[in-house]
N, C-alpha and C positions, 0 to 999 in steps of 0.2 A: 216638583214641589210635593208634601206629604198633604195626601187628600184632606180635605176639611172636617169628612164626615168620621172620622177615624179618631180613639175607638169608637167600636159599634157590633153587636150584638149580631150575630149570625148564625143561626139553629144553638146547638149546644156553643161553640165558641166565639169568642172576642175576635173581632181583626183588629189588629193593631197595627200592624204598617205596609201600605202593598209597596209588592217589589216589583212587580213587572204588569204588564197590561200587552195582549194581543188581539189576534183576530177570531180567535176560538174560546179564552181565557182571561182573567186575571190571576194571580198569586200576591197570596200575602204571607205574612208573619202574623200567629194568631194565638191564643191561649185557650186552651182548653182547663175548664175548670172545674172541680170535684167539689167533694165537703171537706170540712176542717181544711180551710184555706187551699187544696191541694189546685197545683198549677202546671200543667204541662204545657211548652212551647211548640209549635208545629208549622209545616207550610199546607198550606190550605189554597188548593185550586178550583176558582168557582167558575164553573165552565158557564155563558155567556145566556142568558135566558131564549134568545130565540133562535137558540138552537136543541132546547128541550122540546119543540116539537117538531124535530127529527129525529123519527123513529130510528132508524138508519145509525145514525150518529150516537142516540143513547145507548143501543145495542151494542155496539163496538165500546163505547167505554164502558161498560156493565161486563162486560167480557174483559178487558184490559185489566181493570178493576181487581175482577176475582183471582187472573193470573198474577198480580203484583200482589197482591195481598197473600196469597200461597206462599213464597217468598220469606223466609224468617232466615237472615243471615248476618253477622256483622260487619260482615266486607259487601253488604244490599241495601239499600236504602229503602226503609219498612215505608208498606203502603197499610193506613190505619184505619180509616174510614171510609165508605160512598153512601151522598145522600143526596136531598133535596129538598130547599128549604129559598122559597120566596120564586119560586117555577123556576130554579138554577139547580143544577146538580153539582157535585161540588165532591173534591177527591183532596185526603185529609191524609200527609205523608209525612214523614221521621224529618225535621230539622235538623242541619248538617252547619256550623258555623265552620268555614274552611275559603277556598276557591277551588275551581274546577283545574284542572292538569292543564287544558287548554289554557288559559291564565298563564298559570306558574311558568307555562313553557314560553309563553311568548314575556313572560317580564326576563326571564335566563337569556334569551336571547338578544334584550334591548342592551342588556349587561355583558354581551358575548360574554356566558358564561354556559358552563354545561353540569346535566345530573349526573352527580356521583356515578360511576359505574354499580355501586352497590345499590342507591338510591333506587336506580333504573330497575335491577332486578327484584329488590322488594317491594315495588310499586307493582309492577308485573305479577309478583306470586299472588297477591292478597289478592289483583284482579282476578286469577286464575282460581283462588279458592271461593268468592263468590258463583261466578260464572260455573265452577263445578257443582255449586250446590243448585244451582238452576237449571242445570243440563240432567239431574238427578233426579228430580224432581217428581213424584207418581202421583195419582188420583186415588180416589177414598178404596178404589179399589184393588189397587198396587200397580196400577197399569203403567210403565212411563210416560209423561205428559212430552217428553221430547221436545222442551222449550227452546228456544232458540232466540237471542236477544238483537240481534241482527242488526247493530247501531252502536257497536263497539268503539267508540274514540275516547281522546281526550276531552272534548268536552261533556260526555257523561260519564268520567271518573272523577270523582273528589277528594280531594284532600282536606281533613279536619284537622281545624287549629292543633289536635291533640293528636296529630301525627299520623291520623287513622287515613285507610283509601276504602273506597267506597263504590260501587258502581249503579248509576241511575237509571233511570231512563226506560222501562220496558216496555214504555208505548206502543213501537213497533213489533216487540217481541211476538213470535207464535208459537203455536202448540200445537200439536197432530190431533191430538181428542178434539181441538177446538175447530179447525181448520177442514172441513166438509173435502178441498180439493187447493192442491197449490197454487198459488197466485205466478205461475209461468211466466214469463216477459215482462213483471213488475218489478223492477229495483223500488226500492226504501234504504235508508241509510247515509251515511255520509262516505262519498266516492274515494274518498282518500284514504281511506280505510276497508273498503271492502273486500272479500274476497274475489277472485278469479269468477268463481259460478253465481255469486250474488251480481259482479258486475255482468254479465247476459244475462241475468234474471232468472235462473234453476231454481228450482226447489234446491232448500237448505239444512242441513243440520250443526248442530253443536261444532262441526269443525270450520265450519266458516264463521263461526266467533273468533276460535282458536285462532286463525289467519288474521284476523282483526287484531286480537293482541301481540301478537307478532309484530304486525307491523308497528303500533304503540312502541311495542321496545325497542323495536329499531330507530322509532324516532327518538324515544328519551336517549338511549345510548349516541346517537349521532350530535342532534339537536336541529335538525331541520325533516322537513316534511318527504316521506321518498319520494313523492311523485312532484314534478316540477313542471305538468304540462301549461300551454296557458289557455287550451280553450277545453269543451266539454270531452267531442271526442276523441283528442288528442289522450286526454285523461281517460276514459273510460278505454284505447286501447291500451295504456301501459298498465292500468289493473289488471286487464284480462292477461298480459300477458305476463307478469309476475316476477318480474328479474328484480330482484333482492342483495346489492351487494353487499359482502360482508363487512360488520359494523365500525370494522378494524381498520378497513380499506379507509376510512372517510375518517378516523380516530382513535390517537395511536394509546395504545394503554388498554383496548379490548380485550379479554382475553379469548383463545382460540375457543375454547367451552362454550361462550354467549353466540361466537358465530354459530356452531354448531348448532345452536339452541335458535336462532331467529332462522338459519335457514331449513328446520324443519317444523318449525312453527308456519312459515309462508311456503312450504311447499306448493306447485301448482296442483299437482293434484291432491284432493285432502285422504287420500288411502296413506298418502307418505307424511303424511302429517301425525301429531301426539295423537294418540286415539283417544284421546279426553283432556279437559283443559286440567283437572288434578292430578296428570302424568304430566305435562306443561310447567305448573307451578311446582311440582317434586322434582324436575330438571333445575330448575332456577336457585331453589332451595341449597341443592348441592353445591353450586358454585357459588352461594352467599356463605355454606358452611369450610370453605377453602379459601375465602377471604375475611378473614376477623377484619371486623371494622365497628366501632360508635356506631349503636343504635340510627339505622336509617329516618326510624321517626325522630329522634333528637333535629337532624337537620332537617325533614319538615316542616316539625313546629318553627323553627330556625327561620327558617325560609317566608313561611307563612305571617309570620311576625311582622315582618317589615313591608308585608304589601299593604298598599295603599286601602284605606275602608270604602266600602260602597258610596256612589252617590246616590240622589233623592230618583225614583225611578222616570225615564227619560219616554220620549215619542213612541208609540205604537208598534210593536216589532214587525219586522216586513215579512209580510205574505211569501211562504215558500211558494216556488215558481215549479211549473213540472217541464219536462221537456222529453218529447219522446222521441227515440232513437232507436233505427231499426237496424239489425244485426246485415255485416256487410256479403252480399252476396257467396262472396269466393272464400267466405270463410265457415263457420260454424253454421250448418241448419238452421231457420227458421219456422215455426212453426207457424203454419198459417192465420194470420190477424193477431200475432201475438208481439206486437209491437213493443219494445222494453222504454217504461217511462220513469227518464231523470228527474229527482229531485234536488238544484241547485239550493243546500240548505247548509252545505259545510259553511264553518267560518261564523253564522250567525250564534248569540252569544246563548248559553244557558239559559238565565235570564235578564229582562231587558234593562237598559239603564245602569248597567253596572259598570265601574270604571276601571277599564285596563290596566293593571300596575303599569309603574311608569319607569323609565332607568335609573338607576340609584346604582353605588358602591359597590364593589366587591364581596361576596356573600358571607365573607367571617365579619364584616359591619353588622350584619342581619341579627348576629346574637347578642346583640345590645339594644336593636331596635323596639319598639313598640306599636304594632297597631292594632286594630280590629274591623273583621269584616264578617259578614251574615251573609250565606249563601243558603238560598233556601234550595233543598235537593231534589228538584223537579224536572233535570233535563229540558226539552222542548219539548213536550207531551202536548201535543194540538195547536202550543203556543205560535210554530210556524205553519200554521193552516194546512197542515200535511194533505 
C-alpha cells in the first residue's frame, strides 16, 4: 500500500512514492525542486537512521558515493547527490522509467520467445560503451582510478521506455586509488555472472567485467542462464571452470562472428580476452554494421510497452545470506585464512515489490500495446544487506 505519510518534505526534496523498503535502505520516487516552478524527478535512497552511527558503514558510502558520482555517461546511471538530513544519509541518483533486462528476460521467456539477434548485440555494445567509460576513468590528477564494477548482470542493466540501456549499480565497484589492499578470498557479485578469478576471489580488473558481459550476451542470444548447476558449489565450480558453448550450438540463426565474439569475451584467462570493454563493444558494432535491421530501440520501446506497471511496494527484501567457501585442496592454492565468502543474492529483484511481467502474445502484439512502469535506477546498493 502507498505510505500515508507521502508527500513529505525531505532536505531539499519531496518524496512522493517509495518503491522498495530494505534492511540497509528505503528508495523512493522524489522531486527535486528549483525557482520558477522548476521540477526534477529522481530516486532518492535514504539509508536507514541507525546506521548513521556506523562509522564503518558511512565511510564505505561516502566512498561509493564519490566513485559513482565521478561517473557522467549516458549508457551510466548518474549518481547526483549525498547528504543528511533528519540523522539519515541519503543518495540522490538519475531516474530511469524502463525495466531492468533481468525482467525483460524472464517475461521473453514466459512467452518462449527470444532477443533479436540484433537486439542482443546492441544491448551489449551500449553496455560495453558505459563500462568503457568507467574502466577509463582518472583522478584530478590524471592517475587511472582502475574502476572495476564487479556485479555486471542483467539485473543492473536497464532498459528505458525510450529504448536507452543503462548500467547501475556501482555499489560494489572498486578502485585502486581507493583500495589500500585487495580483498583476496572475497567474492561480491552475482555467481552467475562472474568471472573465473572473481569466482576464487583474485584481485580483479576491467576484464572481469568484460567476462561478465560476455556472458550477458550469451544469455540474451541463447535465452536461458549458462550455468544450470543446482546447488552453490556445484555453481561456483562451473564458473571457475568457464566452458562457454557457442551461442549457435543452443540457436540456430547465430552467426559464426558473435561465436567468435562471446568466446573471447569469456575467455578463461582474461590475457585472451578484448583488452578493453571499447574494443568489446567495437567487435559487436561490426557485426550490427553487417546486418541492417530496424532500429534495435524501436523494439525495446516495443517490448517495454506492453509490460505490466509496477505494483504498490511489497514486504521487506530478504537479507543477503553470505556463505563461505573454501578453495578445494587438490586444486588451486590457498592462501592462508583466506576463506572465499558467497553471497546468495542472484535472483533477488532490483527493487522490492515490483511485479514480474507476466505471459502475454507474441511480441509483434507488443506494438499496439500500452503500458507504464517506473523503475527507479538503484540496483541493490545495500538494499540486500551486503
Amino acid at each position: 500500500m502507498p505510505s500515508p505519510d507521502l508527500p513529505r518534505t525531505f532536505g531539499p526534496y519531496t518524496l512522493t512514492r517509495r518503491l522498495a523498503v530494505g534492511g540497509m535502505a528505503e528508495v523512493y520516487v522524489a522531486r527535486a525542486e528549483g525557482s520558477a516552478g522548476f521540477e526534477k524527478l529522481v530516486a532518492l535512497k535514504r539509508i536507514h537512521p541507525h546506521l548513521s552511527g556506523d562509522d564503518g558503514f558511512v565511510s564505505m558510502l561516502i566512498e561509493e558515493a564519490k566513485l559513482s558520482v565521478s561517473l557522467s555517461h549516458q549508457n551510466i546511471v548518474q549518481t547526483f547527490d549525498l547528504g543528511c538530513v533528519e540523522d539519515s544519509y541519503f543518495i540522490v541518483m538519475e531516474h530511469v522509467e524502463g525495466y531492468d533486462l533481468a525482467r525483460v528476460l524472464r517475461a521473453l521467456r514466459d512467452r518462449d520467445e527470444k532477443v533479436p539477434v540484433e537486439v542482443a548485440a546492441h544491448v551489449v555494445a551500449e553496455l560495453c560503451r558505459g563500462l568503457a567509460h568507467a574502466h577509463q576513468r582518472v583522478d584530478d590528477q590524471g592517475r587511472p582510478l582502475h574502476i572495476v564494477h564487479r556485479d555486471v548482470s542483467p539485473q543492473n542493466i536497464l532498459l528505458s521506455l525510450a529504448g536507452e540501456v543503462k548500467i547501475a549499480d556501482f555499489g560494489i565497484a572498486k578502485t585502486t586509488s581507493r583500495v589500500s589492499e585487495p580483498e583476496v578470498g572475497v567474492i561480491k557479485g552475482k555467481y552467475f555472472y562472474m568471472s573465473p578469478e572473481q569466482a576464487w576471489g583474485d584481485p580483479l580488473d576491467h576484464r572481469s567485467d568484460i567476462f561478465s558481459a560476455g556472458v550477458v550476451l550469451w544469455e540474451l542470444l541463447v535465452g536461458q542462464t549458462l550455468h544450470q548447476a543446482s546447488h552453490v558449489q556445484a555453481l561456483l565450480d562451473d564458473v571457475r571452470r568457464a566452458e562457454v558453448p557457442p551461442p549457435s550450438s543452443l540457436r540456430a540463426g547465430v552467426p559464426a562472428a558473435l561465436d567468435a565474439i562471446v568466446a573471447r569475451a569469456t575467455a578463461v584467462e582474461p590475457s585472451d580476452r578484448f583488452s578493453d570493454a571499447g574494443a568489446f563493444g567495437d567487435a559487436l558494432c561490426e557485426v550490427l554494421a553487417a546486418r541492417p535491421w530496424v532500429h534495435p530501440e524501436a523494439w525495446i520501446r516495443a517490448l517495454l510497452a506492453g509490460l505490466e506497471p509496477p505494483r504498490p511496494p511489497g514486504p521487506e527484501l530478504p537479507r543477503t545470506r553470505d556463505r563461505v567457501i573454501t578453495r578445494p585442496s587438490d586444486d588451486r592454492p590457498t592462501p592462508p585464512s583466506a576463506p572465499v565468502r558467497f553471497s546468495l543474492d542472484d535472483g533477488e529483484p532490483t527493487v522490492a515489490g515490483w511485479k514480474s511481467p507476466s505471459a502475454r502474445p507474441g511480441w509483434r502484439w507488443l506494438w499496439w500495446a500500452v503500458g507504464a512502469c517506473t523503475l527507479a535506477a538503484v540496483g541493490i546498493w545495500w538494499l540486500t544487506g551486503r
